[in-house]
C-alpha positions as CSV (number, residue, x, y, z in Angstrom):
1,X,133.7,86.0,109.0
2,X,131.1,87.3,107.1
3,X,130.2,90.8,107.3
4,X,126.8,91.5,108.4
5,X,125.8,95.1,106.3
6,X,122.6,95.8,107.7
7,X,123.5,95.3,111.8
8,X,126.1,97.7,110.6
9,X,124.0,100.0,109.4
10,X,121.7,100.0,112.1
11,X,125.0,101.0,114.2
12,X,126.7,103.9,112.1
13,X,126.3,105.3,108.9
14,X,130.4,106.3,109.2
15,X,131.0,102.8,109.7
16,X,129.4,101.8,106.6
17,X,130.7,104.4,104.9
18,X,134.3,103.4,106.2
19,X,133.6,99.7,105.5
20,X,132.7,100.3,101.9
21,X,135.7,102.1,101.3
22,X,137.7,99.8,102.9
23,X,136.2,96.8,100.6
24,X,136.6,98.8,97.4
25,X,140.3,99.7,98.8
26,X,140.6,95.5,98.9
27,X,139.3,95.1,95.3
28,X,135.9,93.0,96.9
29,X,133.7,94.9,94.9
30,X,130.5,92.5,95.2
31,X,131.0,93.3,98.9
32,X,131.3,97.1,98.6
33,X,128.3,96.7,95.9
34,X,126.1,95.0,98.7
35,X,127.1,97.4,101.4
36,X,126.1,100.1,98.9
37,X,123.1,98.9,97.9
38,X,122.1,97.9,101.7
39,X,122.8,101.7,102.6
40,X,121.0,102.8,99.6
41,X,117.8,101.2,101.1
42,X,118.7,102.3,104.2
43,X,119.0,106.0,104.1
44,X,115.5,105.7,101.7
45,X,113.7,104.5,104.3
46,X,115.5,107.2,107.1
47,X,114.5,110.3,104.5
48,X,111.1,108.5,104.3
49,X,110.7,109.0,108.2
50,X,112.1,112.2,108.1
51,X,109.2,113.3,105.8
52,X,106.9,111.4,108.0
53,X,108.3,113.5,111.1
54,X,108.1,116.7,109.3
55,X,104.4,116.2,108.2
56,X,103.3,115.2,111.9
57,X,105.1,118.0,113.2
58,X,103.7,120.3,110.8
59,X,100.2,119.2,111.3
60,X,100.6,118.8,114.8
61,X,101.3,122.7,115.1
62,X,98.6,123.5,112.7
63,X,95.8,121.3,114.7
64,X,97.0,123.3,118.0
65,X,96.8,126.4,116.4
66,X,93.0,125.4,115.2
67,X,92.6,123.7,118.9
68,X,93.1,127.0,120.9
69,X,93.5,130.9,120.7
70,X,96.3,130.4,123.2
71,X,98.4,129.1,120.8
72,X,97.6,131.3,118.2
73,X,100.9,132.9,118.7
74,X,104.0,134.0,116.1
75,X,105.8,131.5,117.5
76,X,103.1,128.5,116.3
77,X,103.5,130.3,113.2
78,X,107.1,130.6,112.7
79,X,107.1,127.2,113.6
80,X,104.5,126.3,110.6
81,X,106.9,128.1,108.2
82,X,109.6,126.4,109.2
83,X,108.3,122.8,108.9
84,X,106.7,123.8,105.9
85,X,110.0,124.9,104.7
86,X,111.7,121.7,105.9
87,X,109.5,119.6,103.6
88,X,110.1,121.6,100.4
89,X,114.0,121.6,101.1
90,X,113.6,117.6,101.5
91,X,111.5,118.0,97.9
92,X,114.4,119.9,96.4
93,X,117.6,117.7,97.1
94,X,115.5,114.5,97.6
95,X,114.7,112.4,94.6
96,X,112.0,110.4,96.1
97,X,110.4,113.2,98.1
98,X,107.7,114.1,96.2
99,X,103.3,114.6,96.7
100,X,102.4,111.5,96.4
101,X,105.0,110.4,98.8
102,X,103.1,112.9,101.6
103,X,100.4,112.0,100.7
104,X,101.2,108.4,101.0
105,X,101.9,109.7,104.8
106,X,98.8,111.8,105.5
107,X,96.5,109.4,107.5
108,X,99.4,108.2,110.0
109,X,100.6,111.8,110.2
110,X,97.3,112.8,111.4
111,X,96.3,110.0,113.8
112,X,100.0,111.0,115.0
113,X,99.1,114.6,114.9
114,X,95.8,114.4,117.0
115,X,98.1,111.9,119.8
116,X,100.1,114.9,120.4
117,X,97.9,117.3,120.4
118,X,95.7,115.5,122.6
119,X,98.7,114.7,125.3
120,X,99.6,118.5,124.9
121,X,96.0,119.7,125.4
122,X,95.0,117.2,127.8
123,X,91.6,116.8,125.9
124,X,90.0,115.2,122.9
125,X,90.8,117.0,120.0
126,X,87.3,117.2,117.7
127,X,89.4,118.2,114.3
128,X,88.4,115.3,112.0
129,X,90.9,116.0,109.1
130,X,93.5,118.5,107.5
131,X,93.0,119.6,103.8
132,X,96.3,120.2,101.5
133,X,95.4,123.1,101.3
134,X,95.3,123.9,105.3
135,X,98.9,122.4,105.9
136,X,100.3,124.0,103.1
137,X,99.2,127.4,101.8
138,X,96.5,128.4,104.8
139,X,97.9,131.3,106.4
140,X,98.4,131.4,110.2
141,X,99.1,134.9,110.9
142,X,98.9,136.3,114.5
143,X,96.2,139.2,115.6
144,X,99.7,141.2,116.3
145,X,101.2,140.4,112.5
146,X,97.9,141.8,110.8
147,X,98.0,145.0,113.2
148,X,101.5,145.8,112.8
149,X,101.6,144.8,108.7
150,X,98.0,145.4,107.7
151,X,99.0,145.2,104.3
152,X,101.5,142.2,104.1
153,X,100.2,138.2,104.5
154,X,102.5,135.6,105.3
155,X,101.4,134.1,102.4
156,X,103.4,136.4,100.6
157,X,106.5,134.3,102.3
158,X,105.5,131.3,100.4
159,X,104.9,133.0,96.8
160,X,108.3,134.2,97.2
161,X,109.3,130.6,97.3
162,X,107.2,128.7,95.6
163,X,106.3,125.2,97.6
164,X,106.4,122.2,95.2
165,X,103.3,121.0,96.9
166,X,100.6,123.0,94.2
């Protein structure tokens, strides 16, 4: 019986894993070579929807935050530092993270973005677009951050580690 790589892979990465092994255990190394190659492609295209995710998220928070004082809040914010934070880890340990990847996203990641807002809201959302330079290096500070550290920006966060995304 054949083996059937990619229903496998939509089953279990461990059982891929465990059934590439098990092939290069047997010596059947065109098998284990196409079950390699087959889960090559198919954690790609998972870390390419993992980037996708984090950009929506990321932009999702940022529209609310533009949307509605009420959600002006430190947590909004921590949230924006953490998703931005997610996509420059992905950047760091994945090879084809990179700009022109996110930007590649944008559009959908938007359109996404203004769906969720809009179902959170429960209201048109009359943001048109996100700049780079609004999901990435604005900052979102709360009225309570700039009276308590009148002299510190969250931006400082982000100098300390520089985001790939200049």
């Amino acid at each position: 019986m054949k083996l059937n790589w990619t229903k496998l892979s939509e089953i279990s990465d461990y059982l891929v894993i465990e059934r590439i092994k098990k092939k290069f255990e047997e010596g059947k190394y065109e098998d284990m070579k196409k079950g390699l190659y087959l889960f090559y492609e198919h954690m790609k295209i998972s870390e390419k929807l993992n980037i996708l995710n984090y950009l929506t998220d990321l932009m999702t928070s940022i529209l609310l935050w533009k949307s509605e004082n009420k959600f002006q809040t430190g947590e909004i914010s921590n949230e924006i530092i953490r998703q931005r934070e997610d996509i420059s880890y992905s950047y760091e340990i994945i090879p084809i993270v990179n700009k022109n990847l996110i930007k590649s996203f944008w559009k959908k990641a938007f359109d996404d973005a203004i769906e969720n807002v809009e179902i959170k809201l429960q209201k048109k959302c009359f943001i048109n677009s996100l700049s780079w330079e609004e999901v990435f290096y604005q900052e979102y500070e709360t009225k309570w951050f700039k009276k308590n550290y009148p002299n510190e920006k969250v931006e400082d966060i982000f100098n300390l580690k520089k985001l790939f995304l200049a």
